[in-house]
C-alpha atoms as one frame of an Amber mdcrd trajectory, in Angstrom:
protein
   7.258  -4.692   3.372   8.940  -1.495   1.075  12.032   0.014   2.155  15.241
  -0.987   4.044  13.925  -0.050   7.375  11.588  -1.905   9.242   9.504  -0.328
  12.493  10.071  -2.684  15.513   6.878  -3.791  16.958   5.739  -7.163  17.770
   2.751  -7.228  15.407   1.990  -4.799  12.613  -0.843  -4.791  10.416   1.117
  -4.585   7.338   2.703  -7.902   8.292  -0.633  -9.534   9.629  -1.637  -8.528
   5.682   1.275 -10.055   4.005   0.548 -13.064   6.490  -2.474 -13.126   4.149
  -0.671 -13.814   1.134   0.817 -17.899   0.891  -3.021 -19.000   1.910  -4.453
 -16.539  -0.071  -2.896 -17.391  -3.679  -2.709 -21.396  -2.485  -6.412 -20.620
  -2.108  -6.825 -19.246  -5.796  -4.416 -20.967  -7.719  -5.261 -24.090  -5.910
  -9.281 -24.137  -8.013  -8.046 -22.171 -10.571  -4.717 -24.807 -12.115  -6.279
 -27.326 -10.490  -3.648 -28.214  -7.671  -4.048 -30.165  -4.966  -3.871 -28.850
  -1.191  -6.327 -28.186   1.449  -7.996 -25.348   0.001 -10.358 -24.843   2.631
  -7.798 -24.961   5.530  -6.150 -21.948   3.751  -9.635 -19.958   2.894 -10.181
 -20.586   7.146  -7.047 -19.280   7.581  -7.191 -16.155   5.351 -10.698 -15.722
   6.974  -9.118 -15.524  10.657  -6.902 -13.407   9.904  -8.954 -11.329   7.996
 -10.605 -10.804  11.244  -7.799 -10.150  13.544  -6.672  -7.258  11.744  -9.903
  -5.587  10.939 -10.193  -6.470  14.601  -6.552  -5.680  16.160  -5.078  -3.059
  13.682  -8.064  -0.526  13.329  -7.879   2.337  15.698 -10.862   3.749  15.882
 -10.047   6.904  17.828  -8.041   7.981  14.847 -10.527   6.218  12.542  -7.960
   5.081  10.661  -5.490   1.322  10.683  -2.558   1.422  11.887   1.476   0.404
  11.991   1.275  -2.180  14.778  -1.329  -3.834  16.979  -2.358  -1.276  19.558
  -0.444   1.409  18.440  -1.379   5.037  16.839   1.374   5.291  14.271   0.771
   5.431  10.868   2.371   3.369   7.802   1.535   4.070   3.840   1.569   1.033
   2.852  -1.950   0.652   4.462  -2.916   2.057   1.392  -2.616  -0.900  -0.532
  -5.686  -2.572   1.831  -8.098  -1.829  -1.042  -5.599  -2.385  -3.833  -5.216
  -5.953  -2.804  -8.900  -6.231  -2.104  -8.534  -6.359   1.758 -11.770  -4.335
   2.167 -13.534  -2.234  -0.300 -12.214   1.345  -1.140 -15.752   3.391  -0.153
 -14.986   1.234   3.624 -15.231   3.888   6.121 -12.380   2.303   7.887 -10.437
   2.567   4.383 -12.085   5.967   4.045 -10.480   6.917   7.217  -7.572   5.449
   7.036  -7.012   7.133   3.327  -7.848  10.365   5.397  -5.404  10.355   8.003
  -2.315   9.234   5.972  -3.350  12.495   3.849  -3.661  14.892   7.383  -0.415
  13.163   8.717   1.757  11.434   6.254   1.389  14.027   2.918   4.091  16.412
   3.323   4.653  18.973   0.069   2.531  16.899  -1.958   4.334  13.344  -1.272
   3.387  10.577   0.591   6.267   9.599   3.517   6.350   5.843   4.359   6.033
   6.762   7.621   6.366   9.266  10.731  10.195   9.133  11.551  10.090  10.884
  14.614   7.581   8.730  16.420   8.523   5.331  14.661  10.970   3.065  16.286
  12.478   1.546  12.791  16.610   1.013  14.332  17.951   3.489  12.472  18.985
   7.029  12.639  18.245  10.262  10.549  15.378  10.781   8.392  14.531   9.812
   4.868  12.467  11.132   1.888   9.096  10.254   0.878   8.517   6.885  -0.816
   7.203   7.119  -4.546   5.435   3.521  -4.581   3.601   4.890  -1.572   2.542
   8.249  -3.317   1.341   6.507  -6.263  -0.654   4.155  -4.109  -2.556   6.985
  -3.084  -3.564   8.297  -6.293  -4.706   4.613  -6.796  -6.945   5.062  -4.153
  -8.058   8.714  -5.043  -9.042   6.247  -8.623 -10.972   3.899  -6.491 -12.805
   6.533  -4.270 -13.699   9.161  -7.366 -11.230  11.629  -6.810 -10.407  11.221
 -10.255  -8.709  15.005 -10.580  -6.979  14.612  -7.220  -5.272  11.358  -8.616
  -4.184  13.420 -11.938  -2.695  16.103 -10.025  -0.392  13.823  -7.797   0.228
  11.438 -10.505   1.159  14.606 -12.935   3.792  15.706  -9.544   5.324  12.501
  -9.409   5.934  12.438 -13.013   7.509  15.699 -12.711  10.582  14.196 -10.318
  11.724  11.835 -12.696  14.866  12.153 -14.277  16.499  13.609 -17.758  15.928
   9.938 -18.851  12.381   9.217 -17.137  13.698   7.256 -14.213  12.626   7.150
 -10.532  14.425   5.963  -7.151  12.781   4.460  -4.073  12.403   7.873  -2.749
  12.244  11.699  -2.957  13.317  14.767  -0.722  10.941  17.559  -1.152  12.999
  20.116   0.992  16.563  18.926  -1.017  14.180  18.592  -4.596  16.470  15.409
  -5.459  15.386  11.785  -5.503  17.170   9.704  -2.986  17.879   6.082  -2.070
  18.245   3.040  -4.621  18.170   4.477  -8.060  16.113   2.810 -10.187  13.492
   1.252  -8.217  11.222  -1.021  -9.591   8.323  -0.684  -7.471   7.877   3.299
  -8.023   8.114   1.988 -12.241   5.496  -0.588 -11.560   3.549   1.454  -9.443
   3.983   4.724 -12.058   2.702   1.660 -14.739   0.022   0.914 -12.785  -1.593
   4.238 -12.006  -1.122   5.512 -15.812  -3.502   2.213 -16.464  -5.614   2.929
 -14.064  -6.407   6.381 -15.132  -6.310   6.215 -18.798  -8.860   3.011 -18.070
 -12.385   3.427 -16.492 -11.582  -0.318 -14.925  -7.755  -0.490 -14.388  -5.693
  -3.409 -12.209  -6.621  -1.348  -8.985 -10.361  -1.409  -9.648 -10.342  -5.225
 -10.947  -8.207  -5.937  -7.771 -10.413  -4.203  -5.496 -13.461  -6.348  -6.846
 -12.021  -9.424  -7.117 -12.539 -11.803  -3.793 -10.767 -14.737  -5.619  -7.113
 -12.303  -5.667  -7.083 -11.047  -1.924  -3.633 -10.859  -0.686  -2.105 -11.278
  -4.244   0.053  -7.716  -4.488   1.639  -7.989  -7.928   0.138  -5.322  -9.286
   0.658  -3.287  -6.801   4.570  -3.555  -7.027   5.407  -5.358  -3.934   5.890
  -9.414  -3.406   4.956 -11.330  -0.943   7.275 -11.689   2.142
């Protein structure tokens, strides 16, 4: 998960996702260095819970996944489904779910992690949008054809960096400052990726989207397994 707070619910799809990861890579690495390990075991387990949250963490009411098993809030870091390859990024449910963090979670142009008001994360106040979160977006504006969409919010992110081109974890819109830890490496890797995956008709986004062999595996995408 991204960020120091952490909504508390019993189950979130985000989790169930990351869940995905130790089988996932013991899955790839396991034919691809030659390893040993049960290999299939891991492929059923990836497969089951593949399932459960396509199954569990969809809503479709709102059309959209969501923050926790039965629930209706929203989280951004959804957004990295199709960067890891979860489901394709023309999905409906990933078309949907792209939609409705852009009707509820976009606010002045930047992506919030999530809703504040209706999440229970432990912790008081609010906080500023997340930068890794906003650039996932534009990743998926890449992967869905919305190549001038992506250029415009990539070309507003860049704009919020600092006199010496650095970013933080996050950025008030109303205040116009970045806040929270200062630098952060996953809004630079996630600024890397995006430049990549615009200046290249088949960036990491689009070769992780396509690639059944790397579900789970998040590198790219700027955040580690938990």
């Amino acid at each position: 998960m991204i960020g120091s707070r952490q909504p508390q619910s019993s189950q979130t799809g985000a989790s169930s996702r990351q869940a995905r990861y130790p089988p996932a890579l013991a899955g790839s690495f396991n034919p691809q260095f030659g390893l040993d390990g049960p290999a299939e075991r891991w492929h059923s387990h990836r497969e089951r819970l593949h399932e459960q949250v396509c199954r569990e963490g969809f809503d479709p009411k709102l059309n959209s996944f969501v923050q926790s098993y039965g629930a209706q809030q929203l989280d951004a870091s959804l957004l990295l489904l199709p960067l890891v390859g979860f489901l394709p990024a023309d999905d409906p449910r990933i078309e949907g779910t792209v939609a409705t963090i852009e009707r509820s979670l976009l606010k002045d142009g930047f992506v919030a992690r999530y809703n504040t008001g209706s999440t229970v994360d432990g912790l008081p106040g609010d906080e500023g949008a997340f930068l890794a979160c906003s650039f996932w977006l534009a990743d998926n504006y890449i992967l869905q054809g919305r190549h001038d969409d992506a250029r415009a919010l990539f070309d507003r992110l860049l704009a919020v960096r600092n006199d010496v081109g650095l970013l933080a974890e996050e950025y008030d819109p109303g205040a116009r400052r970045q806040v929270g830890n200062f630098p952060q490496a996953f809004s630079h890797v996630a600024l890397i990726n995006t430049a990549h995956n615009l200046t290249r008709a088949y960036g990491p986004a689009q070769h992780r989207a396509e690639s059944k062999e790397t579900i789970g595996h998040n590198i790219d995408a700027g955040e580690q397994p938990a």
